[in-house]
N, CA, C and O of each residue as an XYZ file, in Angstrom:
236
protein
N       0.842     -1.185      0.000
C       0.000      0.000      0.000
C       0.886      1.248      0.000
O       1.935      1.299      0.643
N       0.399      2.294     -0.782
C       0.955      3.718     -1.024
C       0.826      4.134      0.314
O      -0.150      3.909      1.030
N       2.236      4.984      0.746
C       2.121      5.887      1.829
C       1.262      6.892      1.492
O       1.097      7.058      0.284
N       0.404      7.930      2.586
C      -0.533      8.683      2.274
C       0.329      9.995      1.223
O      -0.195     10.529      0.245
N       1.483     10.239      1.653
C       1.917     11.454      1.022
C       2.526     10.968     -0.593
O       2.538     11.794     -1.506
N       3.066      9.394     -0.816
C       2.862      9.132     -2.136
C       1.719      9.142     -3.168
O       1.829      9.372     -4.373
N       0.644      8.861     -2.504
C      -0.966      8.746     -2.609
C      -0.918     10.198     -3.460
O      -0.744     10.361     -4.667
N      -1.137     11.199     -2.391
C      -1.628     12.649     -2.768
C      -0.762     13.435     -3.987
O      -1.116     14.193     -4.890
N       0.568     12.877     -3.568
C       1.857     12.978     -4.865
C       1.510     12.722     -6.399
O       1.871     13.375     -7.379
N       0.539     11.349     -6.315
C       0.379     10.147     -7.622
C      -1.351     11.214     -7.778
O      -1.576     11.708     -8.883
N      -2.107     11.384     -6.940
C      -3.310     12.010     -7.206
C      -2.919     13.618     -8.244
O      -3.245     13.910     -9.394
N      -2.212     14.273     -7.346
C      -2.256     15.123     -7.502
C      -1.651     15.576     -9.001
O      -2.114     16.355     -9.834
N      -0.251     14.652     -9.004
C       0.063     14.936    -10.749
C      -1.049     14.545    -11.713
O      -1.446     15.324    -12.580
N      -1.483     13.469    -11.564
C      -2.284     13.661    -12.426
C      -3.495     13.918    -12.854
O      -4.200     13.317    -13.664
N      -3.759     15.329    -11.936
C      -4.768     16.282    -12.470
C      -4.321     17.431    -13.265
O      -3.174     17.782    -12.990
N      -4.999     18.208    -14.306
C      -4.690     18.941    -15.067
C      -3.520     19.876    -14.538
O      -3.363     19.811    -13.319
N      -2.755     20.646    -15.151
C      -2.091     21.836    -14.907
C      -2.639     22.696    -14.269
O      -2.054     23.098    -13.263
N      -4.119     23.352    -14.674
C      -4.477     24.193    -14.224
C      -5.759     24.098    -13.038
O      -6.591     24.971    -12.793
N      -5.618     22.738    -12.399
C      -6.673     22.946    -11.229
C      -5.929     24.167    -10.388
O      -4.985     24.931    -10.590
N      -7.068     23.870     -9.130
C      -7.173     25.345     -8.672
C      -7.246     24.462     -7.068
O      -7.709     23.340     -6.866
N      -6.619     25.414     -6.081
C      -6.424     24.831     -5.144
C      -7.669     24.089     -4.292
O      -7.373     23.283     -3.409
N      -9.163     24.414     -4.613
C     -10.249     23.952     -4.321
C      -9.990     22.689     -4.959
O      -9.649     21.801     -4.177
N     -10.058     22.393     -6.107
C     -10.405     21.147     -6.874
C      -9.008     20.068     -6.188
O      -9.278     18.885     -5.982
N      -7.622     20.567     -5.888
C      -6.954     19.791     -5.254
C      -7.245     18.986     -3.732
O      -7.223     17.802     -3.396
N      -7.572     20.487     -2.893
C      -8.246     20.078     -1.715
C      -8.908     18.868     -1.518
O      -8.695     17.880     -0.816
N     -10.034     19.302     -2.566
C     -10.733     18.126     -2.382
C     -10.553     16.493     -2.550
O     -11.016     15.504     -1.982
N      -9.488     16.779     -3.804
C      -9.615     15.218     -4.249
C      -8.787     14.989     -2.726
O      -9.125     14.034     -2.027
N      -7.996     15.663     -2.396
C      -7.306     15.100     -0.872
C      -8.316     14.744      0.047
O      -8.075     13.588      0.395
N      -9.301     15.155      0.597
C     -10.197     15.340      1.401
C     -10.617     13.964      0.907
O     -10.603     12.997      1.669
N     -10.864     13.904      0.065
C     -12.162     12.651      0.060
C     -10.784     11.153     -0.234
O     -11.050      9.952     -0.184
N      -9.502     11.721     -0.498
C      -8.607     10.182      0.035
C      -8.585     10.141      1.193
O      -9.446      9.317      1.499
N      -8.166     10.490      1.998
C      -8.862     11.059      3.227
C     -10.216     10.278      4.113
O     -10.060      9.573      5.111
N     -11.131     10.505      3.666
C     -11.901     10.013      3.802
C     -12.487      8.210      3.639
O     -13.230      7.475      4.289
N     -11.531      8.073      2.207
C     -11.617      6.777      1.532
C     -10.689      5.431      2.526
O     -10.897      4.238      2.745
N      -9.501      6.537      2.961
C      -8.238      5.702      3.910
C      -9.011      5.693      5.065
O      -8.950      4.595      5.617
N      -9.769      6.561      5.685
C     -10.957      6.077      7.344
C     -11.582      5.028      6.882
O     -11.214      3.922      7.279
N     -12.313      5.103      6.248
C     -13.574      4.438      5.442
C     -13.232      2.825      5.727
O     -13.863      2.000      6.387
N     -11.880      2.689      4.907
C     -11.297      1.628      4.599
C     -10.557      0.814      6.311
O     -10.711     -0.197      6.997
N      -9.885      1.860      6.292
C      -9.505      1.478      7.976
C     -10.769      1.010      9.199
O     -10.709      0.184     10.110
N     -11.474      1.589      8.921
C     -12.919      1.554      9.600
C     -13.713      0.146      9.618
O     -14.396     -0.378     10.498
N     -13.339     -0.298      8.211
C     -13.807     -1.693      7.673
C     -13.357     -2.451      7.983
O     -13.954     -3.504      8.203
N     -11.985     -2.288      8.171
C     -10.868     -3.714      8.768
C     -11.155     -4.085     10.064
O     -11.191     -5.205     10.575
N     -11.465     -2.377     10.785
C     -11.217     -3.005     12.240
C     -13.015     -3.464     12.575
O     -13.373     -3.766     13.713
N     -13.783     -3.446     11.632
C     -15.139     -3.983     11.630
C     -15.647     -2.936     12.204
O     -16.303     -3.238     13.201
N     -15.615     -2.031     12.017
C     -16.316     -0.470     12.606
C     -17.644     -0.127     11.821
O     -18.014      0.991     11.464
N     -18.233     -1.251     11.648
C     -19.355     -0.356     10.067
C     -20.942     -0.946     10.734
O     -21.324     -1.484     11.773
N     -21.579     -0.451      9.381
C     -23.180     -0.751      9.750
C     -23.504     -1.419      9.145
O     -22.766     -1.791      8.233
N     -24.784     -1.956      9.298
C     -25.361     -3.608      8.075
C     -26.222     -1.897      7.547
O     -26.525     -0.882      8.174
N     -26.376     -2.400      5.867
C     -27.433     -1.708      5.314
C     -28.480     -0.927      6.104
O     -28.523      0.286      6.307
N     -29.210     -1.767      6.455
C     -30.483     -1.759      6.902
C     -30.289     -1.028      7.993
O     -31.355     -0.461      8.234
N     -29.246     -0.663      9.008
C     -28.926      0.188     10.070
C     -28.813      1.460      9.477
O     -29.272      2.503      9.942
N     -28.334      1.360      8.682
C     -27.905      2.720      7.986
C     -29.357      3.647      7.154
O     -29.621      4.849      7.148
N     -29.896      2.742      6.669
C     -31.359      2.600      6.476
C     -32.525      3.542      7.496
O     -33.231      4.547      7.415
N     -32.193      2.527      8.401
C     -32.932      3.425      9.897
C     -32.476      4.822     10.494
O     -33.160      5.802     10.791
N     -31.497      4.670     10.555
C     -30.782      6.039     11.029
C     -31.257      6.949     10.292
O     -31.685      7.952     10.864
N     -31.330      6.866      8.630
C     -31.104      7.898      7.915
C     -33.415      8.564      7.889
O     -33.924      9.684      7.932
N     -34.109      6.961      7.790
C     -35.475      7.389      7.965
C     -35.812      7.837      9.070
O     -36.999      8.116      9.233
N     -34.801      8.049     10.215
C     -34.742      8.678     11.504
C     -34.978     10.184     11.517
O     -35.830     10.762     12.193
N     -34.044     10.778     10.617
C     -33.792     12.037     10.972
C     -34.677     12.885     10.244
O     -34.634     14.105     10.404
């Protein structure tokens, strides 16, 4: 597995020349997000569907 700062290195070249520091941000933000996500899953941190389901007809 890519270290996070090779990650953002390999993301980041290859977006256009001319993004703009928003459009970089983000794609960081949401690897970011993707590396919790993922970490989250291993250590069995998640919801069955149907939990997620409820919560959301909750609010």
């Amino acid at each position: 597995m890519e270290t996070l700062k090779q990650e953002a290195l390999n993301v980041i070249a290859k977006m256009p020349d001319g993004a703009d520091i928003d459009a970089i941000m983000y794609r960081l933000y949401v690897i970011d997000k993707v590396r919790k996500g993922r970490e989250a899953a291993d250590k069995g941190e998640t919801v069955s569907s149907g939990e997620l389901l409820r919560e959301i007809e909750s609010w």
